[in-house]
TIPAGU-27555 format. One line per field, with one value per atom (N, C-alpha, C): atom name; x, y, z; residue number from 1. Coordinates in steps of 0.05 Angstrom, whole numbers, plus 5000, padded with zeros to 4 digits. Each point is the difference from the previous one (the first is absolute). Layout:
REM residues N
a	c(CA ...);
X	c(X ...);
Y	c(Y ...);
Z	c(Z ...);
k	c(NUM ...);
***
This chain:
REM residues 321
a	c(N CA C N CA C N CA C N CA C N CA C N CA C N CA C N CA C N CA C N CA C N CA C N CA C N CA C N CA C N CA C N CA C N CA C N CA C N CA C N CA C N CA C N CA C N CA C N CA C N CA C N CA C N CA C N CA C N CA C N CA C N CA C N CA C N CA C N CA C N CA C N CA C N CA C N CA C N CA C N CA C N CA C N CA C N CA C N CA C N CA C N CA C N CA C N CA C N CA C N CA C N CA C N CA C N CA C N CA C N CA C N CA C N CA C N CA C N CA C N CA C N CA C N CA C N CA C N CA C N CA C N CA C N CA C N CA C N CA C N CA C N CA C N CA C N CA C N CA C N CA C N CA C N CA C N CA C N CA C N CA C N CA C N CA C N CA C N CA C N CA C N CA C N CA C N CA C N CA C N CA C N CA C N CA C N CA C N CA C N CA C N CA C N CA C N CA C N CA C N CA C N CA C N CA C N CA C N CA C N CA C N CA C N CA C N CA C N CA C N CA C N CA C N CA C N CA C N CA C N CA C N CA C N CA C N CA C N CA C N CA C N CA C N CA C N CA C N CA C N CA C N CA C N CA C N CA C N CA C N CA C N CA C N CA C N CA C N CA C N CA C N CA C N CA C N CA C N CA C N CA C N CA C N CA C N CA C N CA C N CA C N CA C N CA C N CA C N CA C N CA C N CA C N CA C N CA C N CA C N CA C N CA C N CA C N CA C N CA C N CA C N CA C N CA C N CA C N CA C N CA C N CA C N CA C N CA C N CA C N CA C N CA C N CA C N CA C N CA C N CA C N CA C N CA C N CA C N CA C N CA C N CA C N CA C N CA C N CA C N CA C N CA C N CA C N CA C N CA C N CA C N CA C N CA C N CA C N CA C N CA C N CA C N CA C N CA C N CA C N CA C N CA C N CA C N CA C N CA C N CA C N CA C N CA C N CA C N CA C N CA C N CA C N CA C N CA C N CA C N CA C N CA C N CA C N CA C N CA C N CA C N CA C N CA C N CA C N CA C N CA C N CA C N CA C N CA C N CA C N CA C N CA C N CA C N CA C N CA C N CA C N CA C N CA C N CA C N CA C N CA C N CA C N CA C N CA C N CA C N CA C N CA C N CA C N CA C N CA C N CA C N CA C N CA C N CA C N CA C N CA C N CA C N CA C N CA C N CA C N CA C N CA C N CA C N CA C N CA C N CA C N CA C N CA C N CA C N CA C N CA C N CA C N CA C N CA C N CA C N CA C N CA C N CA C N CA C N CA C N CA C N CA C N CA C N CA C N CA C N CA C N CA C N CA C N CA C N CA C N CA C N CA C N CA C N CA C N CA C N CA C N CA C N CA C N CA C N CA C N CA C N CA C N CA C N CA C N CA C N CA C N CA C N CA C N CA C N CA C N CA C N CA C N CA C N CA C N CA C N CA C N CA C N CA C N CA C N CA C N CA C N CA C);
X	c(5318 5026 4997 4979 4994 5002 4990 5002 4977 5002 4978 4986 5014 4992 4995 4982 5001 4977 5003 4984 5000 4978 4995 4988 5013 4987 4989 4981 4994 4983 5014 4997 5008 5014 5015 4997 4977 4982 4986 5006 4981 4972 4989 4967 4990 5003 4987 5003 5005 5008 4981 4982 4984 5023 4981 5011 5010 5025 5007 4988 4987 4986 5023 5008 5017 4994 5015 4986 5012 4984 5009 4999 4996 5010 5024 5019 5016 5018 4990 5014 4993 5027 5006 4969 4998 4979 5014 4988 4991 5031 4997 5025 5024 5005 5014 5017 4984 5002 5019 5012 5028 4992 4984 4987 4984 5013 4988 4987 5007 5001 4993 4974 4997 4987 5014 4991 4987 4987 4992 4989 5001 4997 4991 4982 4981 4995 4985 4986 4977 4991 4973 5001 4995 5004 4970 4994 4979 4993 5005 5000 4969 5002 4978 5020 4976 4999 5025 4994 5023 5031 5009 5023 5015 4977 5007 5024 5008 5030 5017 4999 5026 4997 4984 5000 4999 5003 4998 5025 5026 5027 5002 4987 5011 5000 5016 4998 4984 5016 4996 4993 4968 4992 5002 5014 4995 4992 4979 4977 5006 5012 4999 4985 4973 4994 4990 4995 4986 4969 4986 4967 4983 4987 4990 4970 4986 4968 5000 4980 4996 5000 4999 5003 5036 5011 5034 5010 4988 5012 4989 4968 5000 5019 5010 5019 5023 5017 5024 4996 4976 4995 4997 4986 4995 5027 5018 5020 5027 4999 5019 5006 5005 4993 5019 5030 5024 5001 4991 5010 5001 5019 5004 5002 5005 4984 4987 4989 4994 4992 5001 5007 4985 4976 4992 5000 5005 5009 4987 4976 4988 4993 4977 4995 4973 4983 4982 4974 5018 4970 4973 4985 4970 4989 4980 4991 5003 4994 4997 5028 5013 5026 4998 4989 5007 5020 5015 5018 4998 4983 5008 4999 5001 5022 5015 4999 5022 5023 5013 5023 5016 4997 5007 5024 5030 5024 5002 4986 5002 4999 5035 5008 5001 4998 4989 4994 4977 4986 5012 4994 5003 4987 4982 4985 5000 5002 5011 4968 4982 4973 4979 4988 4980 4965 4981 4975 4993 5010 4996 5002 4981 4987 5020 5010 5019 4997 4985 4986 5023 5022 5025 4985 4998 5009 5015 5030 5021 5015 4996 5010 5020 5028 5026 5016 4977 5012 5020 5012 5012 5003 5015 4998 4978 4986 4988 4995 5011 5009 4969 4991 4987 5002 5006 5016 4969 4986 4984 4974 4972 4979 4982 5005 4983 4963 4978 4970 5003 5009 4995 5020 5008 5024 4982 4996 4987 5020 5004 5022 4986 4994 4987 5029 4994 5030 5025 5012 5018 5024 5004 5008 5028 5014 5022 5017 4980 5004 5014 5020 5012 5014 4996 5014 4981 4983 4980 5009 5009 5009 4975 4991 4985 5007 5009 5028 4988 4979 4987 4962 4997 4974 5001 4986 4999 4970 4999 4992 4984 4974 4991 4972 4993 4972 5000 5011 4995 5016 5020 5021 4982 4988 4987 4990 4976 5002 5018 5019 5025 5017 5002 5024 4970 4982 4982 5000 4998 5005 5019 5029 5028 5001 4987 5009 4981 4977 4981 5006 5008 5007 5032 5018 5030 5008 4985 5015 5030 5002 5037 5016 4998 5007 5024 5023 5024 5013 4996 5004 4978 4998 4980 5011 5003 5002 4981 4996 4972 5009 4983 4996 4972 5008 4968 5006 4974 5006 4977 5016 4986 5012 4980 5011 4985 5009 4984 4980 4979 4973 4988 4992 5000 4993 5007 4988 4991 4970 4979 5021 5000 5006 4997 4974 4989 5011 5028 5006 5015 5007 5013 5037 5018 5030 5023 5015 5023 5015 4987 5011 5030 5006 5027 5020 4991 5014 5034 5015 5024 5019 4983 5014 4981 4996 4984 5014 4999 5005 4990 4994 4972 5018 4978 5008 4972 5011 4970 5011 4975 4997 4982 5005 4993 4981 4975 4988 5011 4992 4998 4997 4975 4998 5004 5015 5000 5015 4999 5017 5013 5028 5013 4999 4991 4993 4979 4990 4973 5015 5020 5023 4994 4994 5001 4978 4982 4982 5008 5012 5012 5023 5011 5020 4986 4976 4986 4989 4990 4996 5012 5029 5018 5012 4994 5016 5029 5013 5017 5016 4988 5021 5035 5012 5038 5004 4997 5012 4971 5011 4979 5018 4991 5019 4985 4998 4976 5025 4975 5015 4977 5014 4978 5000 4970 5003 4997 4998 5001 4975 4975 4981 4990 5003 4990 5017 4995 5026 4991 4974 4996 4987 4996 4993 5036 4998 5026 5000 4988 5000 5016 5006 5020 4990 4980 4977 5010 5007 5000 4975 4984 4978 5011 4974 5006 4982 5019 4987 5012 4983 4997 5036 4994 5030 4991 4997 4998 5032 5005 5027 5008 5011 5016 5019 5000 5020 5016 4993 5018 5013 4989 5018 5024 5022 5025 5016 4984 5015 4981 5010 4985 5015 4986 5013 4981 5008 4977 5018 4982 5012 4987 5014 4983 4998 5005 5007 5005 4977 4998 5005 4998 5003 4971 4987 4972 4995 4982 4998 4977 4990 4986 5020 5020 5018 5010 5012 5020 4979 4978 4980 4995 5008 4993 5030 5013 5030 5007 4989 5001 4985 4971 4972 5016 5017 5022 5018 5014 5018 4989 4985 4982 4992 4983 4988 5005 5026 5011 5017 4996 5024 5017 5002 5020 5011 5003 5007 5035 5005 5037 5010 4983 5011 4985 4999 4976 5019 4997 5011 4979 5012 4982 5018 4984 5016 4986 5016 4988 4998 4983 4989 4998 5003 5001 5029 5012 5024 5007 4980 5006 5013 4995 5001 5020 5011 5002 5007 5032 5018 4996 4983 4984 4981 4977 4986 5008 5015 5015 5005 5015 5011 4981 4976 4982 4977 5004 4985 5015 5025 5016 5002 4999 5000 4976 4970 4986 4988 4997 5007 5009 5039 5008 4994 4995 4978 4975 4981 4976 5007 5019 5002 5003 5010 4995 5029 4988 5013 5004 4996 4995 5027 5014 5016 5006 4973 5003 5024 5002 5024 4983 5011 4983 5021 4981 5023 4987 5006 4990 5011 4995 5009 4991);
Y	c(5330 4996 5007 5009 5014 4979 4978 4976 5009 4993 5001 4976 4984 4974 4975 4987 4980 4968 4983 4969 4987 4993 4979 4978 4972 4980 4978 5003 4977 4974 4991 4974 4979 4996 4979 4998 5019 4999 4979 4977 4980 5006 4980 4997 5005 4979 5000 5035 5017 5033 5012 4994 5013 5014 5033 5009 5026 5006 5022 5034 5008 5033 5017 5012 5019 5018 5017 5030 5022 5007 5026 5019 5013 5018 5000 4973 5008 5022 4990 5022 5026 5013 5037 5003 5026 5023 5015 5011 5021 5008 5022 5026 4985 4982 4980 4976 4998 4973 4997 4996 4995 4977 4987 4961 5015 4975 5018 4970 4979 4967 4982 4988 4983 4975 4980 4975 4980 4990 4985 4966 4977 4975 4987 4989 4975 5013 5016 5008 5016 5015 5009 5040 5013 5026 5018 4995 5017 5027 5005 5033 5022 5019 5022 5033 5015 5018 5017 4989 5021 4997 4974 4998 5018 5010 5015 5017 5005 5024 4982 4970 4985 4989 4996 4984 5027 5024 5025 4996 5006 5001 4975 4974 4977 4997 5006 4992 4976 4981 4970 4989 4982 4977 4978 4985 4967 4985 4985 4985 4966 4983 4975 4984 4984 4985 5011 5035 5009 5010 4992 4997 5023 5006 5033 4996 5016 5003 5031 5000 5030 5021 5003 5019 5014 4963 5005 5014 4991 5008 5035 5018 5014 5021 4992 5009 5014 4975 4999 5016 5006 5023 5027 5000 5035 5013 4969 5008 5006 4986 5000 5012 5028 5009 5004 4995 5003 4977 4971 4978 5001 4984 5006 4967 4975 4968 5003 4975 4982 4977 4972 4980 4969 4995 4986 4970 4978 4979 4975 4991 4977 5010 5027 5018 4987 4987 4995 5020 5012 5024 4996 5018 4999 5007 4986 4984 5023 5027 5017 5022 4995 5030 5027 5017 5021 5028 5009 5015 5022 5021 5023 5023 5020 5031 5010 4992 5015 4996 4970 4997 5020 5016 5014 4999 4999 4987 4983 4977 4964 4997 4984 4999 4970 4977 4980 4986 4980 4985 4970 4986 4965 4988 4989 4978 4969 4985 4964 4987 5002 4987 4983 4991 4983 5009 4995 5004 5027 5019 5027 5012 5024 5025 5016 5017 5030 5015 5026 5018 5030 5011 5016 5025 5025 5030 5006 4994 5012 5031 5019 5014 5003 4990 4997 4972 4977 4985 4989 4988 4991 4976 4984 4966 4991 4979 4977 4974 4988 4961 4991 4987 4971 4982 4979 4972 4987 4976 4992 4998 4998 4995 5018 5021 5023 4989 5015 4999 5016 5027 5020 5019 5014 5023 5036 5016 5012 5032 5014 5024 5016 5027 5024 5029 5011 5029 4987 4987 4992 5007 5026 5010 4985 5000 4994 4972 4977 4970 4993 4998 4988 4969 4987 4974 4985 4979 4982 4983 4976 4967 4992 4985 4980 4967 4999 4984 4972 4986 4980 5005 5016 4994 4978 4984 4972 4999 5017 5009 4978 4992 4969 5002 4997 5004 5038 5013 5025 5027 4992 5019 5030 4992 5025 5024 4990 5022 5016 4969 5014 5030 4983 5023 5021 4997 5023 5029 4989 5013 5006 4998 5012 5017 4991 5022 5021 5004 5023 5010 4989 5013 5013 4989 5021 4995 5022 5003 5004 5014 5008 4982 4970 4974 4996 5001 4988 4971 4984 4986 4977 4978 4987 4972 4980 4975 4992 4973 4983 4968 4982 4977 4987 4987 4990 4965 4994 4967 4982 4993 4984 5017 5020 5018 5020 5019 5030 4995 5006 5001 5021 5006 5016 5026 5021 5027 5022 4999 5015 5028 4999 5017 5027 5009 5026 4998 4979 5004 5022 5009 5026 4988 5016 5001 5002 4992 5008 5027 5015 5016 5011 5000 5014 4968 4984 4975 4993 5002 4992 4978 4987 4980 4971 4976 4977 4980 4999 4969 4985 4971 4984 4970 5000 4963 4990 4976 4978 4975 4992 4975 4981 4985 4996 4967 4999 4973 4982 4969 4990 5002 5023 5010 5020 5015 5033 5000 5022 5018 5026 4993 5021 5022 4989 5030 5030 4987 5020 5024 5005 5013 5026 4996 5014 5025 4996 5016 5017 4995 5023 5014 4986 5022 5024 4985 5015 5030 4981 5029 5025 4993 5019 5006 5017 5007 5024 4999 5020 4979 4972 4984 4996 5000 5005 4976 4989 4972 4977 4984 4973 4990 4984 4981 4973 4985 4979 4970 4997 4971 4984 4979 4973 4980 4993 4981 4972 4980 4971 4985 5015 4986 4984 5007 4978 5007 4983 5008 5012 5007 5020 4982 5011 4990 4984 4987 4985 4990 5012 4979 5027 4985 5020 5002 5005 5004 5034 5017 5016 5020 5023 5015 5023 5018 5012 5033 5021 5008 5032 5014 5029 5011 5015 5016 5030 4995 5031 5008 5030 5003 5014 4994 5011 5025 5023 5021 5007 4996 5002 4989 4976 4976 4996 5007 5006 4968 4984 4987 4977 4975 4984 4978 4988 4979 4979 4977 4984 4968 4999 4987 4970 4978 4975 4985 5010 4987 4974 4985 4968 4989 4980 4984 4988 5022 5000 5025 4995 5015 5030 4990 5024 5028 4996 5020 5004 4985 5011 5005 4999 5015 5034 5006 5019 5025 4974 5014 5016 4976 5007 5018 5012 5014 5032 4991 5031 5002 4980 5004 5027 4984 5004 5032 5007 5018 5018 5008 5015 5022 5016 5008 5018 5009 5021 4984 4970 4978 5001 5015 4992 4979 4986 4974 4986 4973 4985 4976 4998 4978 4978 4980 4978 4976 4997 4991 4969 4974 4969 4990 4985 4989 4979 4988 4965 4989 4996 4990 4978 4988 4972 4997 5019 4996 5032 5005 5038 5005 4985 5009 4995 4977 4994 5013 5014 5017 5028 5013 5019 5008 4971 5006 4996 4980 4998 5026 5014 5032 5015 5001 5016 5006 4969 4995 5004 5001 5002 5033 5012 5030 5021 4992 5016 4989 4968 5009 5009 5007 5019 5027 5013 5021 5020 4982 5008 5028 5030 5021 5010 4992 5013 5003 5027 5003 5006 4990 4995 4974 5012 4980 4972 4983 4971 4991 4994 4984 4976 4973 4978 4999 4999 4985 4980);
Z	c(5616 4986 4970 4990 4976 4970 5014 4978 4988 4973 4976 4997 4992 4998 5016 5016 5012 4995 5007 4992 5023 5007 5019 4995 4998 4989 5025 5007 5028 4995 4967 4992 5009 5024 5012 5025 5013 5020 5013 5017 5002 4996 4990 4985 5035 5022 5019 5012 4994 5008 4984 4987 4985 4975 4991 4985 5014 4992 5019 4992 5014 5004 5001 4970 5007 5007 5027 5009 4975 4986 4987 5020 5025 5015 5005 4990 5006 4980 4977 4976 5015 4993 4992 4995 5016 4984 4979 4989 4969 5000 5017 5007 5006 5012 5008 4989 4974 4993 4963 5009 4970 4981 5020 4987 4970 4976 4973 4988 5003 4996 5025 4996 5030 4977 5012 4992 5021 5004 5026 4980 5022 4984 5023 4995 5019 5028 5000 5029 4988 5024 5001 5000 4980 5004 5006 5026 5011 4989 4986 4988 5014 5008 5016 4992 4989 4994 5021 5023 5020 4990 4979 4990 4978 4991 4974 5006 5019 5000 4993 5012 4992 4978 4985 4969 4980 5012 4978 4983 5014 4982 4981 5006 4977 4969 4987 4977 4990 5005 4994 5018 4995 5021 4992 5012 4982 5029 4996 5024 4975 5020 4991 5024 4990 5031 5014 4997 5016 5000 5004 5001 4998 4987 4990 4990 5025 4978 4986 4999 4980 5023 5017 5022 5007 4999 4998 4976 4978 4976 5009 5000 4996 5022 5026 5023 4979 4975 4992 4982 4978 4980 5012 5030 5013 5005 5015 5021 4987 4978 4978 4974 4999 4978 4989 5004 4988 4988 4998 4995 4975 4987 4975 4977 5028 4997 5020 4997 5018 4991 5014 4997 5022 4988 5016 4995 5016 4986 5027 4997 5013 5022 4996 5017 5001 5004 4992 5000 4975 4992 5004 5005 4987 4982 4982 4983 4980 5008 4975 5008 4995 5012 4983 5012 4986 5011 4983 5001 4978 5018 4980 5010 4994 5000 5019 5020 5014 5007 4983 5002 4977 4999 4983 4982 5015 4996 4992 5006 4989 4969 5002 4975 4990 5018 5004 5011 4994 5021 4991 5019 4997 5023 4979 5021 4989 5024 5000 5022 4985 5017 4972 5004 4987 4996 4986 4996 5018 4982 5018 4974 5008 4978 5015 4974 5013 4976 5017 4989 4997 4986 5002 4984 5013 4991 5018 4975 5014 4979 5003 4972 4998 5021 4994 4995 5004 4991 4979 5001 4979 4996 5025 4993 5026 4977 5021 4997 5018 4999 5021 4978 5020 4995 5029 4994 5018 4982 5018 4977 4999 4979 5012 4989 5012 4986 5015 4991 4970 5011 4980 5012 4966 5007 4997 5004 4990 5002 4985 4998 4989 5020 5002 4999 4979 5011 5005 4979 5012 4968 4990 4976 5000 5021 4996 4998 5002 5014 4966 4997 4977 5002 5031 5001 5008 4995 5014 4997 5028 4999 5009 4994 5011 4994 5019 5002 5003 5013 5001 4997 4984 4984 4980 5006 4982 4985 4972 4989 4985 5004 4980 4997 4972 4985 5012 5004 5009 4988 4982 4988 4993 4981 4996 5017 5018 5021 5017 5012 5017 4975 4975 4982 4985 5004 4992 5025 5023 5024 5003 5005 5002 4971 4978 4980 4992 5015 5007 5018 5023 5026 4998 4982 4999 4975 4984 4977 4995 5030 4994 5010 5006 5003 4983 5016 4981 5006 5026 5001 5009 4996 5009 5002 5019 5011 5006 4988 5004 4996 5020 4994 4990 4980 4984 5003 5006 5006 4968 4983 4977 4984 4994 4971 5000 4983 5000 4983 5013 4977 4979 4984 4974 5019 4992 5012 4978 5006 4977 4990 4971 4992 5011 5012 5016 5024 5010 5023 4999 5026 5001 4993 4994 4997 5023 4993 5027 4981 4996 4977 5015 5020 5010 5020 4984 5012 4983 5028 4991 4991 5023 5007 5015 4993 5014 5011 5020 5014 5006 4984 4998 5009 5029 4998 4986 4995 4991 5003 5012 5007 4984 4978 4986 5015 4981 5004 4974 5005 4975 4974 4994 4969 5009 5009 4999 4980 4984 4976 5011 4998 5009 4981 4974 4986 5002 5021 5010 5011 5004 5019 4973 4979 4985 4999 5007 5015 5016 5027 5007 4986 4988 4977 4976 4995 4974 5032 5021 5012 5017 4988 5019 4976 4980 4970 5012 5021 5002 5010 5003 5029 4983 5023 4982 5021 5022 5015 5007 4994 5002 5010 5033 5014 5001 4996 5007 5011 5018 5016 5000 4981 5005 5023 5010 5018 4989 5010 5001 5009 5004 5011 4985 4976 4985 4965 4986 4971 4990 4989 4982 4974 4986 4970 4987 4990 4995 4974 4980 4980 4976 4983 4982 4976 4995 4982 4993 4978 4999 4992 5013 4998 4987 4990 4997 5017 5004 5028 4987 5019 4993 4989 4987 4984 5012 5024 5009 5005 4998 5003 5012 5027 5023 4988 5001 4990 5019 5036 5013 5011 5001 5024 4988 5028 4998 5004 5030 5019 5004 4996 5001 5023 5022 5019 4990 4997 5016 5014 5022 5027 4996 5009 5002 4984 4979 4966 4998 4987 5011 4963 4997 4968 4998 4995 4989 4980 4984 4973 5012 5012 5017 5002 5016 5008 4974 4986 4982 4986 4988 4984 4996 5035 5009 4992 5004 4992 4972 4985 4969 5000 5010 4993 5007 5029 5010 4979 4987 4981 4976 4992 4973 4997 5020 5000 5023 5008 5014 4987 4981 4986 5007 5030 5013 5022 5005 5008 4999 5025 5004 5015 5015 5012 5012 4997 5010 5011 5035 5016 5010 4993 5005 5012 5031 5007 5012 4997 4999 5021 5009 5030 5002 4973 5005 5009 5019 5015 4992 4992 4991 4971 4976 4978 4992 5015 5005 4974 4998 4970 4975 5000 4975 4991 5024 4995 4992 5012 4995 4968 4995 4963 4978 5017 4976 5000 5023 4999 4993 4999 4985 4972 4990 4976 4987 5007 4990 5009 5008 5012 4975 4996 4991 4962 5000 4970 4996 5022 4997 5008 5008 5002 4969 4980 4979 4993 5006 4981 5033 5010 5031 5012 5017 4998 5041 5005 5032 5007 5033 5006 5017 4991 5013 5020 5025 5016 5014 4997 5013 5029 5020 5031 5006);
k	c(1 1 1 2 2 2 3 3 3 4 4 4 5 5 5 6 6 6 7 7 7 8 8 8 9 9 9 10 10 10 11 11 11 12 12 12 13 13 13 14 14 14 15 15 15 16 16 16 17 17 17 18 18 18 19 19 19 20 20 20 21 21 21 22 22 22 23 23 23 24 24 24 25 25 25 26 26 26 27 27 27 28 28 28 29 29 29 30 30 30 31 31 31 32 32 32 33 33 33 34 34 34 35 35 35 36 36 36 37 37 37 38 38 38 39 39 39 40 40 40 41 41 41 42 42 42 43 43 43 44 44 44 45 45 45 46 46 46 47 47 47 48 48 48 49 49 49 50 50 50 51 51 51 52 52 52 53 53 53 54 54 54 55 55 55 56 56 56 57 57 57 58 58 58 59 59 59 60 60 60 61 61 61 62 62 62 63 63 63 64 64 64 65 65 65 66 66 66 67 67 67 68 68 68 69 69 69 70 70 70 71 71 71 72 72 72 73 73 73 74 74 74 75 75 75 76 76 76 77 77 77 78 78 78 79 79 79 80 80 80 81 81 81 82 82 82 83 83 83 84 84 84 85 85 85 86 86 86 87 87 87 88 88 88 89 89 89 90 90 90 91 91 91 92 92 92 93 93 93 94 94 94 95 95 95 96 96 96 97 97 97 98 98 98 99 99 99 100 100 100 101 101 101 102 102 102 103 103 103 104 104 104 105 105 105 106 106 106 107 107 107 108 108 108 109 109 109 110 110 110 111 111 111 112 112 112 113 113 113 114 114 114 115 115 115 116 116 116 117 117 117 118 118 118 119 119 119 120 120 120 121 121 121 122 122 122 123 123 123 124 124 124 125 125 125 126 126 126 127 127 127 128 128 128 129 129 129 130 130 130 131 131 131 132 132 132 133 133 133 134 134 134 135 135 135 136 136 136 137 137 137 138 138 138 139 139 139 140 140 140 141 141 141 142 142 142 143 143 143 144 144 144 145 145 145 146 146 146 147 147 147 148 148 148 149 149 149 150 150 150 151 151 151 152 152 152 153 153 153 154 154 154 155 155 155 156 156 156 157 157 157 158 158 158 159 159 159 160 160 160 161 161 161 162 162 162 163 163 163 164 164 164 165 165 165 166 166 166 167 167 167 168 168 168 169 169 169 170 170 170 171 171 171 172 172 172 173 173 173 174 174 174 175 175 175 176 176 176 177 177 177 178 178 178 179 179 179 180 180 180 181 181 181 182 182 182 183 183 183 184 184 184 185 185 185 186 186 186 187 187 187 188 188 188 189 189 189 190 190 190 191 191 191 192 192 192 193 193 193 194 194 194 195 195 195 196 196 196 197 197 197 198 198 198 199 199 199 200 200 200 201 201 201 202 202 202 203 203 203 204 204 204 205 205 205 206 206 206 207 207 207 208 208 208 209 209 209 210 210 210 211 211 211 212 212 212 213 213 213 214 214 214 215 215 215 216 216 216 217 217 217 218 218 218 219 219 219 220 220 220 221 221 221 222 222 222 223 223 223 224 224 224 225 225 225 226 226 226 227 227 227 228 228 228 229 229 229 230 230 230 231 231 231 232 232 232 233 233 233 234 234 234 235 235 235 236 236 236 237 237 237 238 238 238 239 239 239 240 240 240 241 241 241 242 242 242 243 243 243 244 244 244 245 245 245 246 246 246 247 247 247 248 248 248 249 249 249 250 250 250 251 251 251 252 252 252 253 253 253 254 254 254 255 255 255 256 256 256 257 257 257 258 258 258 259 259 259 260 260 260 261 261 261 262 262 262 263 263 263 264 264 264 265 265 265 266 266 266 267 267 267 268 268 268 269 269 269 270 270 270 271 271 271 272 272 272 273 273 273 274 274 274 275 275 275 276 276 276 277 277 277 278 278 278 279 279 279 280 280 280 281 281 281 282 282 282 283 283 283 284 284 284 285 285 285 286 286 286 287 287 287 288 288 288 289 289 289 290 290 290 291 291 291 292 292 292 293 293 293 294 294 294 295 295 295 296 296 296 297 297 297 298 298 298 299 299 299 300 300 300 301 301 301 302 302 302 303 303 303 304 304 304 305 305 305 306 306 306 307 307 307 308 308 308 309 309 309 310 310 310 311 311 311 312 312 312 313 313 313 314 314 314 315 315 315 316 316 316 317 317 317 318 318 318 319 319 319 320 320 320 321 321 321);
***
């Protein structure tokens, strides 16, 4: 019937049925086959070299739930050379994944697994998401990768190496998402740069004494960054005392866009606010938005109020939520 796109989800499969064996014989061969998108969810994909006519035409694979050693994965790199994602998500990889050259097309990857090494020469890459606490990331040929999420790395006593490695391994890095749990720790001057970084999306999860000013570190090392999104967590408050410091006057020339999420009535955060205020001077709008429910509107005006008198000559737009 010349469908392109199809999904089979056999998540609602009684447990006592095992896991269901999809037959890929039944897919179209090569010459035959219009299928450009196959999604499959909670069963078992047997994959053997004799399949390769029917997994040739797919663009896009997205495998949720479905179980893959390095033999499956290397079937999907031989058999698959048009793909242009793919998408693996509680596949339960093995321990070291590697993926490199012959997906040639692949414009991005996403992987959703835990304590696993993934070893990528991809030279068309472009985006790649991992959701989960990878061993090690390691990126070989991969000129084109300008988006990295690493979407639940929970980054602690370890900042340095993880951001020494992503910024040796892709200089041409424009975007980067990360979670750090406490605070960012100092990174040696001789660390390497995000010299082509656009844009950061940083959660933190702050401890007891953490200083949300450490955040500053990765700003001094992305000197091109124009968006900083940061979302604070609640695991613990942070440093809280309203003691004013005094802290690097390094000066941001490009940051355009400033968010920050979670915004509690502790001097930690708004420290951090004033430090973006201060020393941002191409600074057009900085949203900050409040998370205490209990105290919302009160908080709101007394960050408002104290905000737009440290902003000083500054001609960015402020917006409290």
């Amino acid at each position: 019937m010349q469908v392109e796109k199809i999904a089979f989800d056999f998540s609602c499969s009684p447990k006592s049925c095992g896991s269901y064996n999809f037959p890929c014989h039944i897919l179209p061969a090569d010459k035959a086959s219009h299928l450009k998108h196959l999604c499959l969810v909670s069963c078992t994909l047997r994959l053997s070299p004799k399949f390769t006519s029917q997994l040739n035409p797919l663009r896009t694979l997205d495998l949720d739930g479905v179980p893959l050693d390095q033999s499956g994965l290397d079937i999907i790199t031989s058999a698959c050379p048009k793909l242009t994602l793919l998408r693996m998500i509680g596949c339960g990889l093995p321990k070291i994944v590697c993926i490199h050259g012959q997906l040639l097309c692949l414009k991005t990857l996403i992987i959703h697994d835990s304590l696993i090494s993934v070893e990528l020469k991809s030279i068309n890459l472009e985006i790649f998401e991992f959701f989960g606490h990878p061993r090690k990331l390691t990126f070989v040929d991969v000129p084109h990768l300008k988006k990295a999420l690493v979407r639940s790395l929970f980054i602690y006593r370890r900042t340095s190496p993880i951001c020494n490695a992503l910024a040796k391994d892709l200089p041409q890095l424009q975007f980067l998402s990360l979670i750090v749990k406490d605070e960012v720790l100092p990174l040696p001057a001789t660390s390497p740069k995000f010299i082509s970084l656009k844009q950061l999306d940083l959660s933190i999860w702050p401890f007891i004494d953490s200083d949300l000013l450490t955040v500053i570190y990765l700003l001094n090392a992305s000197p091109l960054l124009e968006i900083l999104q940061l979302k604070i967590g609640h695991q613990g408050e942070g440093r809280s005392n309203g003691e004013r410091r005094e802290y690097s006057r390094h000066t941001h020339s490009h940051l355009k866009e400033v968010k920050m999420e979670g915004f509690r009535d502790k001097w930690n955060a708004m420290e951090l606010a004033i430090y973006l205020l201060k020393n941002t001077i191409a600074l057009e709008r900085m949203v900050v938005v409040v998370s205490d429910s209990t105290m919302q509107m009160d908080l709101r005006q007394r960050v408002d109020n104290l905000l737009q008198k440290e902003k000083g000559n500054s001609t960015a737009e402020l917006i409290i939520l």
